[in-house]
C-alpha angles and dihedrals in degrees: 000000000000113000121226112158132038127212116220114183114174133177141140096270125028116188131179100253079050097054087042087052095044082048087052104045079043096061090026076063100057096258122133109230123218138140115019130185129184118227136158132104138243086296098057149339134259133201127186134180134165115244127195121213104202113170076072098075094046087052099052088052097053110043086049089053090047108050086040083061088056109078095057136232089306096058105033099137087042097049090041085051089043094035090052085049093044090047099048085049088053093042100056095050083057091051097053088042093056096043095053090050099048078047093052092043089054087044097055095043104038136138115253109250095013116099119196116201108198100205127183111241099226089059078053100056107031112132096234121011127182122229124204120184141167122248117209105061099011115030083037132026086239138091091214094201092055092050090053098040087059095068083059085049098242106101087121091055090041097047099055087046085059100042089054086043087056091042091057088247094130148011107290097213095045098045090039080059100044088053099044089050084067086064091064110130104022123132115244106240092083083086092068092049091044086050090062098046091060115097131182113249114247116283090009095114088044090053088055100042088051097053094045100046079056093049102250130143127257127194127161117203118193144184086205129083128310087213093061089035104053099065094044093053089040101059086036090057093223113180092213129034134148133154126164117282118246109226109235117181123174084004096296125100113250091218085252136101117220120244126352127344120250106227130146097300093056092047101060082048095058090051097050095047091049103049088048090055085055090048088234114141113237090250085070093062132112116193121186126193147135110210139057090261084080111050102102090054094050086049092053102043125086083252138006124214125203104213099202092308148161117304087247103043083043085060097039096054132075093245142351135223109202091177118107089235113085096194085084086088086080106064085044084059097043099239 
């Protein structure tokens, strides 16, 4: 049996009734189970087993037998060329469709406190990958915005205009303008205070360092500040980083950020341009966020990863990590 998915389930605790029950939703789902190993350390837990998704194979057969029948007798070589590219179109439509039902089904039936990636092999064992992620809120434990806004004594207002941003609620440049407009006046030394409040999120510099001892790609986008940012990606030794740029004139902030906003459109165009400076196909992408101002990256990516995130953006994506580390994208991604 080929395998062409992996499993991955991770939680705090995995027992064995857990692992048989996870064995069970996965061939209720349609998935062919095969070769499993147990990893994690003292924080959580991680399962992994190979699936098989057959139907797909018999798909792929026989929509390619069947488009290289349709051009006739006369046009047998051209009907085979355009019925194998017919049928790997097909196929992997197939393919995708099979892979997001058997995702809804785990998703539905799944065990409380227990999380299952399905993740293509070929994403696992890719020999350089590219990984994207956010950064309030996923790459740190801090919503920046809402640090800053409290020196103008309006973290509370603020707070409740970027939870509905996250939620999808509104418009993520306007309401990115409307709260740094708050933050007219200040001096600008509250960057630097801001600056040493942020902290990493648990796992988050494992997860680099991991990704980049393998020689993989890292690249943070954010909707945040390119002053709390730059030194974060810089000690980190992303390969990738970019946020919005506070205007400061006469040593205040103006309550404006300089150029365009980085919101969800740009995101998923920052992906796309780096990985294809790395000359790694977009199959090949992790993307890792927990608002609404990253769902088009986790859609474009080879898989998208919900970091505690927002119920819509957690159905949306590919998979979802509700632990506080995020190191636990690694073993989704196999590195």
């Amino acid at each position: 049996m080929s395998s062409n998915v992996t499993a991955v389930s991770y939680g705090l605790k995995l027992s064995l009734p857990d692992i048989q029950r996870l064995r069970s939703l996965l061939t209720a789902a349609g998935l062919g189970v095969g070769a499993e190993t147990r990893t994690g350390d003292a924080r959580f837990e991680v399962y992994a087993v190979d699936c098989a998704l057959d139907s797909v194979q018999g798909a792929s057969l026989d929509a390619s037998q069947g488009a290289s029948q349709a051009g006739g007798a006369d046009s047998r070589q051209d009907a085979g060329r355009d019925g194998r590219t017919a049928g790997a179109a097909t196929a992997a439509a197939v393919a995708e469709a099979r892979l997001d039902s058997a995702r809804r089904a785990l998703a539905a039936a799944g065990i409380e406190g227990v999380d299952t990636a399905l993740v293509p092999a070929a994403l696992r064992s890719a020999p350089r990958k590219f990984l994207i992620m956010d950064v309030d809120s996923t790459l740190i434990q801090q919503e920046v915005i809402e640090l800053l806004a409290a020196y103008a004594g309006k973290r509370e207002e603020v707070t409740a205009v970027t939870e509905a941003a996250m939620r999808g609620e509104l418009d993520f440049a306007q309401s990115l303008h409307a709260r740094v407009a708050v933050l007219a006046g200040l001096p600008a030394d509250v960057v630097e205070s801001v600056r040493a409040e942020v902290r990493l999120t648990e796992g988050a510099a494992e997860l680099v360092a991991a990704f980049q001892a393998a020689g993989h790609a890292v690249a943070v986008v954010s909707g945040g500040f390119n002053q709390i940012l730059r030194p974060i990606a810089e000690d980190l030794g992303l390969h990738y980083w970019i946020a919005n740029e506070l205007e400061i004139v006469d040593g205040a902030l103006t309550g404006k950020v300089l150029g365009d906003v980085i919101d969800r459109a740009a995101k998923e165009k920052y992906l796309r341009e780096w990985a294809a400076a790395e000359g790694i196909p977009m199959e090949h992408t992790i993307a890792v966020g927990d608002g609404a101002n990253d769902l088009d990256m986790l859609g474009a990516a080879g898989i998208g990863i919900a970091f505690n995130a927002k119920p819509a953006v957690r159905a949306a994506a590919d998979a979802a990590v509700n632990l506080p580390y995020l190191d636990a994208v690694r073993y989704i991604a196999g590195v």
